[in-house]
C-alpha positions as CSV (number, residue, x, y, z in Angstrom):
1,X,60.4,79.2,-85.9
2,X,58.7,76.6,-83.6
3,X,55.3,76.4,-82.2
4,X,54.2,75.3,-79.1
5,X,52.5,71.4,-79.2
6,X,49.0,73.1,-77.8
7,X,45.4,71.3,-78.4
8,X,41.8,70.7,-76.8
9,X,40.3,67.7,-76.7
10,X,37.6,65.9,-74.8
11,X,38.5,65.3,-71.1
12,X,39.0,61.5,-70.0
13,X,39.0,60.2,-66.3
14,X,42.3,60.0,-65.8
15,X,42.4,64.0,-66.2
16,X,40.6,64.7,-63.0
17,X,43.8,65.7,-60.8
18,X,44.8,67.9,-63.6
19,X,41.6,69.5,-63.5
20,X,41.0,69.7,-60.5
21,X,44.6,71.3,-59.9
22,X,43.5,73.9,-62.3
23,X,40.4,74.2,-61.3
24,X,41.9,75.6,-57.4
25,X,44.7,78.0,-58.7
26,X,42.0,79.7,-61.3
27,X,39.2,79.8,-58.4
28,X,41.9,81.3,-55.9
29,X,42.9,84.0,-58.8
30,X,39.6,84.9,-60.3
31,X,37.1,84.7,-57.2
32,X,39.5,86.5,-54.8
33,X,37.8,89.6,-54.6
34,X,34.0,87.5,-55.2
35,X,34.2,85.1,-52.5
36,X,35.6,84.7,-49.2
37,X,39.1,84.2,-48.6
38,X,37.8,80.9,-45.6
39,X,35.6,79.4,-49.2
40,X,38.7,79.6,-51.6
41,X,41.1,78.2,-49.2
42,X,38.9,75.5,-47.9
43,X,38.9,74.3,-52.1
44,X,40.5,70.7,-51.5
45,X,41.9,69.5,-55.1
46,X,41.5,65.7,-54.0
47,X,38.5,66.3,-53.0
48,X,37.5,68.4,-56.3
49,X,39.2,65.3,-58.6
50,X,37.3,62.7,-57.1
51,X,33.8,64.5,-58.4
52,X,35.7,65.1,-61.6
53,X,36.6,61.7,-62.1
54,X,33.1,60.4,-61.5
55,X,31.7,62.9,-63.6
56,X,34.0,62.4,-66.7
57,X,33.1,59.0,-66.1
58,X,29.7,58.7,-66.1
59,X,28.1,62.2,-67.8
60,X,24.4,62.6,-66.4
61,X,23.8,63.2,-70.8
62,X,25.4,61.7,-73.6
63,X,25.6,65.2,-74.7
64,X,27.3,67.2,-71.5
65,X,31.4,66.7,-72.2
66,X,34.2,68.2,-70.8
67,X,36.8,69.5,-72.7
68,X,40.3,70.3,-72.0
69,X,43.0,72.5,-72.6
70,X,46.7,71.0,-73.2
71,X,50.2,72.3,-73.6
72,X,52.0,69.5,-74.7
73,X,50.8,66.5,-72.4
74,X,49.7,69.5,-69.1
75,X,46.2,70.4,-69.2
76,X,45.9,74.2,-69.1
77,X,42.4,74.6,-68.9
78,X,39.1,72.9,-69.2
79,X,34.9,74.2,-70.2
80,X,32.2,71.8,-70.0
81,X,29.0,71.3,-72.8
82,X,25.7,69.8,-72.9
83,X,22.3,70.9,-73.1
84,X,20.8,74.4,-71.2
85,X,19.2,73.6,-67.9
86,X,17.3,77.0,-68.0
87,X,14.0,76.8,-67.9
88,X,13.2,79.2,-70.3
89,X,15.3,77.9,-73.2
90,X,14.8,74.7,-75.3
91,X,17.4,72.4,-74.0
92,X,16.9,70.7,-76.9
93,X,18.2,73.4,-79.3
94,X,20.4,75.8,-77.1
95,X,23.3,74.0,-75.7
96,X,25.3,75.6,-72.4
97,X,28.9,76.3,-72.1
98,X,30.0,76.2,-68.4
99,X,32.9,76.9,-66.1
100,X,35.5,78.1,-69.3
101,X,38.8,77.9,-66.9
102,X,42.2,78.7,-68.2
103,X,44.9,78.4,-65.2
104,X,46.1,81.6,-64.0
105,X,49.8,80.8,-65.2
106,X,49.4,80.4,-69.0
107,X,46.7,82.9,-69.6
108,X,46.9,85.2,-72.3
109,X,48.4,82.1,-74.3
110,X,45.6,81.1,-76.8
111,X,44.1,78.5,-74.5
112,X,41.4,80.4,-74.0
113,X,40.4,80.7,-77.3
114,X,41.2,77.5,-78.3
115,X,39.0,75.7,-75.6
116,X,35.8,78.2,-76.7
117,X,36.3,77.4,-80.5
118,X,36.1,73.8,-79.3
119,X,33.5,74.1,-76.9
120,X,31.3,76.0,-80.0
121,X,32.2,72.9,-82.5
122,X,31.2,70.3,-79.9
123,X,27.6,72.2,-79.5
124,X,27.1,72.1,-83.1
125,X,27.9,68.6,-83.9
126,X,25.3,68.4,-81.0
127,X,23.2,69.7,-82.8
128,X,22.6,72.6,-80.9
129,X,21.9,75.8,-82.8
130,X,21.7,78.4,-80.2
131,X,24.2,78.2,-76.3
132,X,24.0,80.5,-73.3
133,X,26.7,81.0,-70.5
134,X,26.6,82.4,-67.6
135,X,28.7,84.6,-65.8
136,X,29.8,86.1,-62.9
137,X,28.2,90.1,-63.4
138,X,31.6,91.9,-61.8
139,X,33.7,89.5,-64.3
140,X,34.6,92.5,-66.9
141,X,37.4,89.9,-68.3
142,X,35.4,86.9,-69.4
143,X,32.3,89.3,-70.2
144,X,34.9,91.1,-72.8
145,X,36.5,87.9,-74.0
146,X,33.2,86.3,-74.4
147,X,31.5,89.5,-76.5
148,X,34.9,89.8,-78.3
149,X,34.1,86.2,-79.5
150,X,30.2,87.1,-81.1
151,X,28.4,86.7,-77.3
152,X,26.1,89.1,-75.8
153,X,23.7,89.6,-73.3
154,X,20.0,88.7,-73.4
155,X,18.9,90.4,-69.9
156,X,19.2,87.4,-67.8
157,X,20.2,87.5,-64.6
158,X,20.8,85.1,-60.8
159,X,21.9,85.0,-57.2
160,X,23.4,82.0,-56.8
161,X,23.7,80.9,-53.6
162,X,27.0,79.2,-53.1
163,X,27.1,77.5,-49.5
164,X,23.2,77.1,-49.4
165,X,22.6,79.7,-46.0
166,X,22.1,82.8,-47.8
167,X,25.9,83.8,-46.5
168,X,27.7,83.7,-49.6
169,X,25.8,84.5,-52.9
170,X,27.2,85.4,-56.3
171,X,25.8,88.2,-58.9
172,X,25.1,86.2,-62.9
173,X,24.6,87.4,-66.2
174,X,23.8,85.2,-69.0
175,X,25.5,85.9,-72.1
176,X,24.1,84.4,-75.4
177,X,25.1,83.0,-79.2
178,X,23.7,81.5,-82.3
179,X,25.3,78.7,-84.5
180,X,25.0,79.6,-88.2
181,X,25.9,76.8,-91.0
């Protein structure tokens, strides 16, 4: 029996087009129904890897990383860590776990998984001891994945407003976990 060569590891510069690739094709299949159609087709991946690369390249905090999915040398995913910006939690202690993306092709495949368990062993060599994600609220999927991996809700909610104008918003909730030695 052979096993696939799949890993995660922290995201370089050089990634960004890969990102940024998958970053489109899981927008387009998970925000179809969220956003409108004009916002997902106007996603430009060049455009996308260019704030990528600057951004893997020069982190705004020594602690925010991004971390990537692979199947052999083809990244398959990507989540992002650093400390909370919410202004109600210790950013200090509770680390935040953004944008967990697994392209649509290969889900179902353990990358998933593989990029959360990573993500939660970055956090804690942090030295965070508590992380919060958030969510979109109609996202039964990630919510279930998420809870099924020892996160729950701690009554949180947002409207975030996506283009700035009031026209597009999108319904959060912020889900929750503890680190334990």
């Amino acid at each position: 029996m052979t096993s696939a060569d799949v890993s995660a590891r922290v995201a370089w510069a050089d990634d960004a087009p890969a990102i940024a690739a998958v970053q489109v094709r899981a927008w387009r299949a998970s925000y179809a129904e969220l956003l409108p159609a004009e916002v997902l087709a106007a996603l430009d991946p060049e455009q996308l890897a260019a704030g990528w690369r600057e951004a893997l390249a020069r982190p705004a905090d020594a602690r925010q990383r991004t971390l990537v999915a692979l199947e052999r040398n083809t990244v398959t995913g990507f989540v992002l860590t650093g400390p909370t910006a919410d202004p109600d939690r210790d950013p200090v202690a509770t680390g935040e776990l953004t944008d967990l993306t697994v392209d649509p092709h290969v889900r179902g495949a353990g990358h998933g998984s593989r990029l959360l368990q990573a993500a939660a062993d970055t956090l804690v060599a942090d030295r965070f001891t508590k992380a919060v994600t958030w969510l979109p609220a109609r996202d039964d999927g990630l919510r279930a994945f998420l809870t099924g991996a020892g996160w729950g809700p701690d009554g949180a909610h947002r409207t975030l407003d996506l283009l700035g104008d009031g026209a597009v918003t999108l319904q959060q909730v912020r889900l929750h976990t503890s680190f334990s030695d």
